[in-house]
C-alpha positions in Angstrom: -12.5 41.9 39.7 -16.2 42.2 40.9 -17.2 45.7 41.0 -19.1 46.7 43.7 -19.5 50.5 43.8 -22.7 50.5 41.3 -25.5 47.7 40.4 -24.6 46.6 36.4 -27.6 46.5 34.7 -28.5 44.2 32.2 -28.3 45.9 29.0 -24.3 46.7 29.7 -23.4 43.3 29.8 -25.2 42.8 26.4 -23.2 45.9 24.8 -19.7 44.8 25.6 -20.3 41.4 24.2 -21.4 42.7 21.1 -18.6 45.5 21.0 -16.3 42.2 21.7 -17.9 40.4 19.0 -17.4 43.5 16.8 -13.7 43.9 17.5 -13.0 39.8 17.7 -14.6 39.9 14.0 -12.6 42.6 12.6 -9.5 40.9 13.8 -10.5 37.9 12.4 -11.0 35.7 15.4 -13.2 32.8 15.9 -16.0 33.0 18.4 -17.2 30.2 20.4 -20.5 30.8 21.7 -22.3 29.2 24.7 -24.6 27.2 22.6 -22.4 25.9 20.2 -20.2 25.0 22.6 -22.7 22.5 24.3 -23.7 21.3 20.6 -22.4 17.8 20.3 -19.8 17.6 17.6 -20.8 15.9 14.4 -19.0 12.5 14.0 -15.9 12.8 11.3 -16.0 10.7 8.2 -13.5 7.6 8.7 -10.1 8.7 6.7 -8.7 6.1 4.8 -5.1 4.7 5.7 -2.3 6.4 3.7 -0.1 4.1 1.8 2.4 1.6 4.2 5.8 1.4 3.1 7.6 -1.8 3.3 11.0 -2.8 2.2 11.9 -5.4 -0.5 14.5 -8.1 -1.1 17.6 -7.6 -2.7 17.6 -8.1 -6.6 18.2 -11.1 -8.2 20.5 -12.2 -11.2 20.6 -15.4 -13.4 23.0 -16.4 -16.3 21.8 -18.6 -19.6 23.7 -20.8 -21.3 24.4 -18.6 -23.4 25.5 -16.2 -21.7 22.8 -13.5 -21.1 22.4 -12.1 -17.5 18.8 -11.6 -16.5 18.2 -9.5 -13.4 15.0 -8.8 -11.7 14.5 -6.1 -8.6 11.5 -4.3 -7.0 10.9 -0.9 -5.1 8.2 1.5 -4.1 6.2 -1.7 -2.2 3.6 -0.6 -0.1 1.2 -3.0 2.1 -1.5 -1.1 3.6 -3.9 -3.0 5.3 -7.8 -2.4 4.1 -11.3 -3.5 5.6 -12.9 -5.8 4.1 -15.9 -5.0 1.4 -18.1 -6.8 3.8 -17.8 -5.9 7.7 -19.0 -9.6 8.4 -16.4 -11.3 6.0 -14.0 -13.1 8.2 -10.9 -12.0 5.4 -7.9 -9.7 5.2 -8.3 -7.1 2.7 -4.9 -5.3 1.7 -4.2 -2.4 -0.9 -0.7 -2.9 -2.5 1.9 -1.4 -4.7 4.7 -2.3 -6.4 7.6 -1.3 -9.4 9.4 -4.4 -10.5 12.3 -4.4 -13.2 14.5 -6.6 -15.4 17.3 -6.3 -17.4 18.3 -8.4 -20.1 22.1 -8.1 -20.9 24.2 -10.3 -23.1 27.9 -11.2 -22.5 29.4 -8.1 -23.2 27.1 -5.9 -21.5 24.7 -5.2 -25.0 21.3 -6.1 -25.6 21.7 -7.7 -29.2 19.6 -9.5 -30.7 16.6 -7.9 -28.7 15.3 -10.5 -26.4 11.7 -11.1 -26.1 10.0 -13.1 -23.3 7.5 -12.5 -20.9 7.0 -10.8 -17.2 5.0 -11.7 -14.4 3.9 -10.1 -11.3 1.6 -10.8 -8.6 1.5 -12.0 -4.9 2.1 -15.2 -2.5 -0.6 -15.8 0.2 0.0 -18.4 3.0 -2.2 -18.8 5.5 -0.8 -20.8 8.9 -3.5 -23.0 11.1 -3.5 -24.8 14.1 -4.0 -27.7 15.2 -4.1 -30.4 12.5 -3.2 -27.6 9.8 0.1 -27.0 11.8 1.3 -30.8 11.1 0.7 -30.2 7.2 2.6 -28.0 4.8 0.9 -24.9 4.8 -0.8 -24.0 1.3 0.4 -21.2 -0.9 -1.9 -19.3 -3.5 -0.2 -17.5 -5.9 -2.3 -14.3 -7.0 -1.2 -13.3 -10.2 -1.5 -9.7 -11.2 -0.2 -9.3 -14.3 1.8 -11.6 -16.7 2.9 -9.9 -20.4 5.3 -10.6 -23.6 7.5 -7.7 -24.1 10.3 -7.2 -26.1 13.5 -4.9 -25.2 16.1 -5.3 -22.7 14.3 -3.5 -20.0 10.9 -5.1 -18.9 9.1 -3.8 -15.9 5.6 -3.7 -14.0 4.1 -1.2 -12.2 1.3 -2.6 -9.9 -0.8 0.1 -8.5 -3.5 0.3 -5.6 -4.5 -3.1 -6.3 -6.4 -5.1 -3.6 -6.1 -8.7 -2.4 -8.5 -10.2 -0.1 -6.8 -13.5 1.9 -9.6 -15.5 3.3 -7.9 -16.9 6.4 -9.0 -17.9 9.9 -5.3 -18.0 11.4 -2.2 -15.9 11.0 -1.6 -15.1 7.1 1.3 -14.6 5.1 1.7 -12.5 1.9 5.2 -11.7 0.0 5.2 -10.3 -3.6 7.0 -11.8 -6.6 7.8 -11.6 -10.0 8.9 -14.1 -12.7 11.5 -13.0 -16.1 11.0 -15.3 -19.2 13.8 -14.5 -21.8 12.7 -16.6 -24.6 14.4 -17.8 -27.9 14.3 -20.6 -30.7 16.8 -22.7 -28.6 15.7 -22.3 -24.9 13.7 -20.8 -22.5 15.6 -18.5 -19.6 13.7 -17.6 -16.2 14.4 -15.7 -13.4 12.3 -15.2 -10.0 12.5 -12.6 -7.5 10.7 -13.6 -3.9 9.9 -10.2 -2.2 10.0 -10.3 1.9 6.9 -12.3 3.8 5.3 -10.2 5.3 2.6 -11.5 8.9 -0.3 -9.6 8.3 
């Protein structure tokens, strides 16, 4: 309410902002002043995307001839989409992550003699074009991450914050999978597992 029965003069005004200052700082508050208020705010540092969870295919199982069951399954995938390391580059840039598991059993459940083989892991790329391009089968680039020999019963992969870069003009296409080699002196044994295609 404007007060009217004395002139203010211009110190008093001065005193009760400071005693408010005073009192706002001992209670801890936060004082916005005039002239920061009118400052323009600095610009904030891009944050990166978090990691994008996407769901995977249901596990897969094989049995040898003689009669071994290899099985093959994946969780914890993430697809988070990235920009590319140059602004210009006409690509898709992606950071992705997966666990991806075998088992090796043999007909009654054990795991004797040990099998030994090898386990790949990596991603499928297919990139879809018009005109022309959309009469042909569409190309598929496998990217392979890793591929080992292990020996035990219970392979797996971890693939972790690892970037793929699809250099495609039209919509693209990218789907993770993983291959399980049981290998022995008679024959070789494989099982593949084809994660879900995901348009990116």
């Amino acid at each position: 309410m404007k007060n009217t029965s004395a002139p203010v003069t211009a110190r008093r005004p001065v005193r009760r902002v400071c005693a408010t200052l005073a009192a706002s700082l001992l209670a801890g508050a936060t004082i916005v002043t005039a002239a920061s208020a009118s400052a323009e705010p600095e610009a904030a540092e891009p944050v990166a995307p978090g990691p994008v969870a996407v769901p995977s295919a249901p596990p897969v199982s094989a049995k040898t001839a003689d009669g071994w069951t290899l099985a093959l399954s994946a969780n914890s995938e993430t697809l988070t989409p990235a920009p590319p390391l140059h602004p210009e580059a006409p690509s898709r840039d992606f950071i992705v992550s997966a666990l991806f598991n075998g088992t090796l059993r043999n007909a009654s459940g054990g795991t004797s003699p040990t099998p030994t083989g090898t386990i790949e892991a990596g991603y499928q790329v297919q990139c879809i074009g018009g005109g022309m391009a959309a009469m042909m089968k569409p190309a598929i680039v496998n990217i392979e991450v890793v591929k080992e020999k292990f020996t035990g019963a219970d392979p797996s992969v971890a693939i972790n914050a690892y970037r793929i870069q699809a250099d495609c003009h039209g919509q693209t296409f990218i789907r993770p999978y993983a291959i399980l080699t049981r290998t022995t002196n008679a024959v070789d044994s494989v099982v593949a597992y084809y994660g879900i295609s995901h348009p990116v």
